[in-house]
C-alpha distance (Angstrom), angle and dihedral (degrees) to the residues before:
residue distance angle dihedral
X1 . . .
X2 3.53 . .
X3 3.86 96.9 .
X4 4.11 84.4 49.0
X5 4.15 91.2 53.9
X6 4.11 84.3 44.8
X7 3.59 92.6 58.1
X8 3.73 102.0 34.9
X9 3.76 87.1 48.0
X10 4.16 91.7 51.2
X11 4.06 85.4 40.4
X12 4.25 80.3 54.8
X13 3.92 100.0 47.8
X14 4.26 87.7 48.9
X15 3.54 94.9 52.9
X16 3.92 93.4 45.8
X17 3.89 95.6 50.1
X18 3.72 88.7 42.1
X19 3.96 86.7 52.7
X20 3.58 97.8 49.5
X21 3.89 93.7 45.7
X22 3.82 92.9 53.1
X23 3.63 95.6 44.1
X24 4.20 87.8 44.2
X25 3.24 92.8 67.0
X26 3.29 105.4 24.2
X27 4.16 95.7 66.0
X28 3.90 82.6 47.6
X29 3.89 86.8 71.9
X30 3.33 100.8 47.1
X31 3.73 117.5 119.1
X32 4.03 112.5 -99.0
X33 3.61 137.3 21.4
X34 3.60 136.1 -97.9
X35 4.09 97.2 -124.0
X36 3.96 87.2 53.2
X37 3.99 104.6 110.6
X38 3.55 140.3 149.6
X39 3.67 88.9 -59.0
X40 4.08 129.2 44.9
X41 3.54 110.6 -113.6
X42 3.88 119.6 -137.3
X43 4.23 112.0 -92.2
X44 3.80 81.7 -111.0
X45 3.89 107.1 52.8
X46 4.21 83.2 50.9
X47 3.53 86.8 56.2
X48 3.38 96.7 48.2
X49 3.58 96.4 46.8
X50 4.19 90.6 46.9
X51 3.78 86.0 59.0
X52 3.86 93.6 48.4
X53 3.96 94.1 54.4
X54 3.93 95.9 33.2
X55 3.44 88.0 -111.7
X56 4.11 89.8 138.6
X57 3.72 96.0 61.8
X58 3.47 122.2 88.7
X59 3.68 116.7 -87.6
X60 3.82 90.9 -114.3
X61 4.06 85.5 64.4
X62 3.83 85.7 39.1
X63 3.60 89.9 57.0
X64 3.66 96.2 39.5
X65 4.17 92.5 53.4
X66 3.93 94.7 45.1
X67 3.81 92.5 54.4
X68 3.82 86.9 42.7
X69 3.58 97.3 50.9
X70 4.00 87.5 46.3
X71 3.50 98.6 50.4
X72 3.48 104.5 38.5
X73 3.79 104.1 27.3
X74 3.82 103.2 23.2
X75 3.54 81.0 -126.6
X76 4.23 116.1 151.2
X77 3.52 96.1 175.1
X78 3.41 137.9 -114.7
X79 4.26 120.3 -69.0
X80 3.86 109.1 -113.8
X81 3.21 89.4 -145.3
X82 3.25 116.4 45.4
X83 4.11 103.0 50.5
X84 3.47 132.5 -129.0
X85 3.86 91.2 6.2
X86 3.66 128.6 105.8
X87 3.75 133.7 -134.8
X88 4.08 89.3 -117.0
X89 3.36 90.8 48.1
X90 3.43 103.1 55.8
X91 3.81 93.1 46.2
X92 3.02 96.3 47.4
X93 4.52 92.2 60.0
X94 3.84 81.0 48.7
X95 3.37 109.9 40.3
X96 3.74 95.3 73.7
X97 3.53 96.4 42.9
X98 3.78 87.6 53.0
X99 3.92 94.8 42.1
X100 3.63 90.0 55.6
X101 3.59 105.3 49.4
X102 4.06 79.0 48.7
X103 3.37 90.5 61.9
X104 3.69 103.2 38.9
X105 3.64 90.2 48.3
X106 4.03 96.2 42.1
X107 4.58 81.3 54.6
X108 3.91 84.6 53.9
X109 3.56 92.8 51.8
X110 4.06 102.2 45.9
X111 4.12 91.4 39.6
X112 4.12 79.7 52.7
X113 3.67 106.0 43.1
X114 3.26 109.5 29.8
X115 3.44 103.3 59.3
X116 3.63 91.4 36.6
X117 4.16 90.1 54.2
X118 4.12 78.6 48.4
X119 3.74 91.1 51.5
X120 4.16 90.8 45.0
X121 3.74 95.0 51.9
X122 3.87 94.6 45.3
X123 3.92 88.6 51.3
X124 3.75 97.8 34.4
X125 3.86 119.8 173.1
X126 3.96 89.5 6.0
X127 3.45 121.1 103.4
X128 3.86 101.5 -96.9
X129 3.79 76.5 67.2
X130 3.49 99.1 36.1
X131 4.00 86.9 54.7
X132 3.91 100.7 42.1
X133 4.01 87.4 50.9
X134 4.04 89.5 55.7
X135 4.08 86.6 54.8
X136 3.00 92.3 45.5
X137 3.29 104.7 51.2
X138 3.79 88.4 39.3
X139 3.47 82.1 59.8
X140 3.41 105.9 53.9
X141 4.54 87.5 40.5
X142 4.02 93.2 54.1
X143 4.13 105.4 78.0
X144 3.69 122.2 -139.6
X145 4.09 95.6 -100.5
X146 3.54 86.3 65.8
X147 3.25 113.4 44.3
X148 3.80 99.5 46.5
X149 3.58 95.0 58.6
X150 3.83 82.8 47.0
X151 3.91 93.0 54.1
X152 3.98 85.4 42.2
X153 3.93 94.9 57.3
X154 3.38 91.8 34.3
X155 3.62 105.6 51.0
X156 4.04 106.5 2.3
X157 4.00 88.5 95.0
X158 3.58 88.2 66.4
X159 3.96 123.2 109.9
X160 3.70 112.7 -85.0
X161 3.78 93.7 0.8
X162 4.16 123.3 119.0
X163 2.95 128.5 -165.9
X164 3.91 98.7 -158.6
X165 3.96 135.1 24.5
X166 3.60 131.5 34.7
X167 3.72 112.0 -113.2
X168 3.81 100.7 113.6
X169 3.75 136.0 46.7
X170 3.35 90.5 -122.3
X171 3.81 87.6 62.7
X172 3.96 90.3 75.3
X173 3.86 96.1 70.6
X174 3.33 108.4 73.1
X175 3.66 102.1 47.6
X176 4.03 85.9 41.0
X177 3.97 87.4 49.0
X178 3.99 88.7 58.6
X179 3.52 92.1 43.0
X180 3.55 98.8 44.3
X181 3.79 94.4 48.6
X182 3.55 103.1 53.1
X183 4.28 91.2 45.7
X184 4.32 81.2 51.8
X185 3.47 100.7 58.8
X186 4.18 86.6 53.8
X187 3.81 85.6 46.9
X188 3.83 91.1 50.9
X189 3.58 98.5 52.4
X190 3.97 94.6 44.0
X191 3.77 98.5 52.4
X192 3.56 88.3 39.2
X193 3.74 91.3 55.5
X194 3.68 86.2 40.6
X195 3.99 95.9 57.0
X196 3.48 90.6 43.9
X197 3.88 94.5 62.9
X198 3.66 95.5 45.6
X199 3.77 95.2 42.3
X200 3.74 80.0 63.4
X201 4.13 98.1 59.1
X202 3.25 122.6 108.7
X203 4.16 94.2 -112.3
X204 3.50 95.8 57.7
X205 4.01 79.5 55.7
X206 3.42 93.4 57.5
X207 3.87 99.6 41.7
X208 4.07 87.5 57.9
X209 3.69 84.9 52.5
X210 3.45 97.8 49.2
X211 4.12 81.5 53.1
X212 3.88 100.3 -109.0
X213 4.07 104.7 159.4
X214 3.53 119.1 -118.5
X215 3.49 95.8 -106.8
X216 4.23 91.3 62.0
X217 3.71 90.3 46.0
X218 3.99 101.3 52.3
X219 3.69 91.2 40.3
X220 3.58 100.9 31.1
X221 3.91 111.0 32.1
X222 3.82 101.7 20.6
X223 3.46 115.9 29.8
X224 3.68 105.3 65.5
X225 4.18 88.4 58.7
X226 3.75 89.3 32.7
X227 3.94 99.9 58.3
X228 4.45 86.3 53.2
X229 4.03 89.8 99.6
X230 3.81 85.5 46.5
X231 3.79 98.4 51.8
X232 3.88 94.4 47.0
X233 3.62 79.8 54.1
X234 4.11 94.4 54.7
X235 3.58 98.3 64.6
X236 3.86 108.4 56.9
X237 3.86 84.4 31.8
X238 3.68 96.9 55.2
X239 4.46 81.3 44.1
X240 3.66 85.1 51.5
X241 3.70 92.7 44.6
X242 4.19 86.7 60.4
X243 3.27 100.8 27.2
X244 4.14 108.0 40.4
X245 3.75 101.2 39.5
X246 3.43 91.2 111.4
X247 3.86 97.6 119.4
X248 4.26 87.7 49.3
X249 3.34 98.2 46.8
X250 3.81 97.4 48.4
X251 3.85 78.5 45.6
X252 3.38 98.1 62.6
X253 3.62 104.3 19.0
X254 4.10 101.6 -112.6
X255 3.37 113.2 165.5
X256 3.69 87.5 -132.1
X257 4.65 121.6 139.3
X258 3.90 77.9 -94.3
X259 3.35 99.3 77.7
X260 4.07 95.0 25.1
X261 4.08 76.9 62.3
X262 3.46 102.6 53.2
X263 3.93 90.4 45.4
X264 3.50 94.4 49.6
X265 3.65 96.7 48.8
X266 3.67 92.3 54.3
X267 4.39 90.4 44.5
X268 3.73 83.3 56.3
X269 4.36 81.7 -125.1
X270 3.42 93.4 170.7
X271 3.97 101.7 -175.7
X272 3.92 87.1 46.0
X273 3.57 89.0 59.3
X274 3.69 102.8 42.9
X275 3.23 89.7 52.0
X276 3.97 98.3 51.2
X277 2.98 82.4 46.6
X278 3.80 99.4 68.0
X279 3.16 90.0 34.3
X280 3.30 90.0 68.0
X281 3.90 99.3 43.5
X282 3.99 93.3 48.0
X283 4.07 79.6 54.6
X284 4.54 99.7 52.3
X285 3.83 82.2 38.8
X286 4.09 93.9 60.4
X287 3.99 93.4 35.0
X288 4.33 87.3 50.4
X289 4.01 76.2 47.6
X290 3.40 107.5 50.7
X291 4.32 93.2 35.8
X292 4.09 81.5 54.7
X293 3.58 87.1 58.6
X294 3.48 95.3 45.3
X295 3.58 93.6 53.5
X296 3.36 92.7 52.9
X297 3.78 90.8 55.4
X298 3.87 93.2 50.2
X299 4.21 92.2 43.5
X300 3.93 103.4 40.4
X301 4.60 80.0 -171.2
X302 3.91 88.5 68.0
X303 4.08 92.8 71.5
X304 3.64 85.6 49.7
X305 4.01 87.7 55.3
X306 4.11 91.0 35.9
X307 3.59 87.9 58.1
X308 3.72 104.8 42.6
């Protein structure tokens, strides 16, 4: 076990510096500056402003000072757009925000599709099956950008519900609704395809004819092995969940790294996206982590394999 948190752990830090190099240089090439506004600034206010951030040096210096100031400051830098405000700072208002809706929305999606992937297996080729596979896979067809506004319409007249902002708790379920929707129609289809192939061992066969009811053998015999696709699922989905809500968040205006993304892509704020960036690699590296170890709980063979 240890040897298999070791590796996944080196595995982790590889990706992440790979990540952050690509993306280091790759927002240096894209077209436009971050000091270009409404109005033209003078040839010698740009320069000025270059030799504040760094931006004059070479990007091999620019690359060496941002790792620098990370590793041995903690520093991100500060956003060239947004002034007076660091890069730390500003993920660190959203990150919660962000992380919670994650979570809320990744609860709505396992109380959803589980037991509905559960309920498709049990029933299969019936039409309680029949029906939960058409949801599902409507689920899965109908992007994000539509069915917010759908859920918004639908259900944002409702007492206590809001459609936009972030000033009440009860602001969180409509963004979490869409989020958590779409991620349980995946998780319906993979633990029902998961069920199905252990329904068909040979020890489930011989716990029905040793008379267990169906209700021992789905919870008891199958559905620890038959929920594995659905847990390798969980971890880049709950990443996802934080890290990809763009489309909700702008949606329902969260103040969430989504939409801090999306702005600071088009501002050309370099530091702000580097930094979300890693943020957001140091966050699918942990959830890979901690569904490895979960796997490894639920399939005792897998530490055999990790340590091999």
């Amino acid at each position: 076990m240890i040897k298999l948190l070791l590796k996944r752990l080196g595995q982790g830090v590889l990706v992440i510096f790979v990540l952050e190099t690509i993306t280091f240089f790759l927002v240096r090439m894209l077209p436009g500056n971050p000091f270009l506004g409404e109005r033209k600034l003078p040839p010698h206010i740009m320069e000025q402003l270059n030799n504040l951030y760094g931006l004059n040096q070479s990007g091999i210096e620019q690359y060496y000072h941002y790792w620098k100031n990370i590793l041995c400051h903690g520093d991100f830098g500060p956003s060239l757009v947004r002034e007076g405000l660091q890069v730390s700072h500003i993920i660190a208002e959203s990150f919660p925000v962000s992380l919670c809706l994650g979570i809320v929305g990744m609860l709505i999606a396992i109380c959803i599709g589980i037991p509905a992937g559960m309920l498709s297996a049990c029933y299969r080729n019936k039409w309680p099956d029949a029906l939960l596979m058409l949801l599902a896979m409507l689920g899965i067809c109908i992007p994000a950008f539509v069915s917010g506004p759908v859920l918004g319409k639908t259900l944002g007249s409702l007492p206590g519900l809001s459609v936009a902002g972030w000033d009440s708790p009860l602001c969180i379920v409509l963004p979490a609704l869409t989020l958590g929707l779409i991620n349980a129609a995946y998780l319906a289809r993979l633990t029902r395809g998961g069920m199905l192939e252990v329904l068909s061992q040979e020890y489930i066969r011989t716990a029905k004819a040793k008379g267990a009811s169906s209700l021992r053998i789905m919870l008891v015999h199958a559905l620890r092995s038959g929920l594995l696709p659905s847990v390798s699922y969980l971890g880049p989905a709950f990443a996802a969940l934080i890290t990809g809500s763009f489309v909700v968040e702008t949606c329902f205006q969260v103040p969430g790294m989504g939409m801090h993304f999306v702005n600071a892509t088009t501002d050309r704020d370099y530091f702000l996206i580097q930094g979300l960036v890693l943020c957001y690699g140091i966050l699918i590296v942990i959830a890979n982590l901690v569904v490895d170890l979960a796997l490894v709980a639920l399939n005792p063979r897998l530490r055999s394999q990790g340590t091999a």
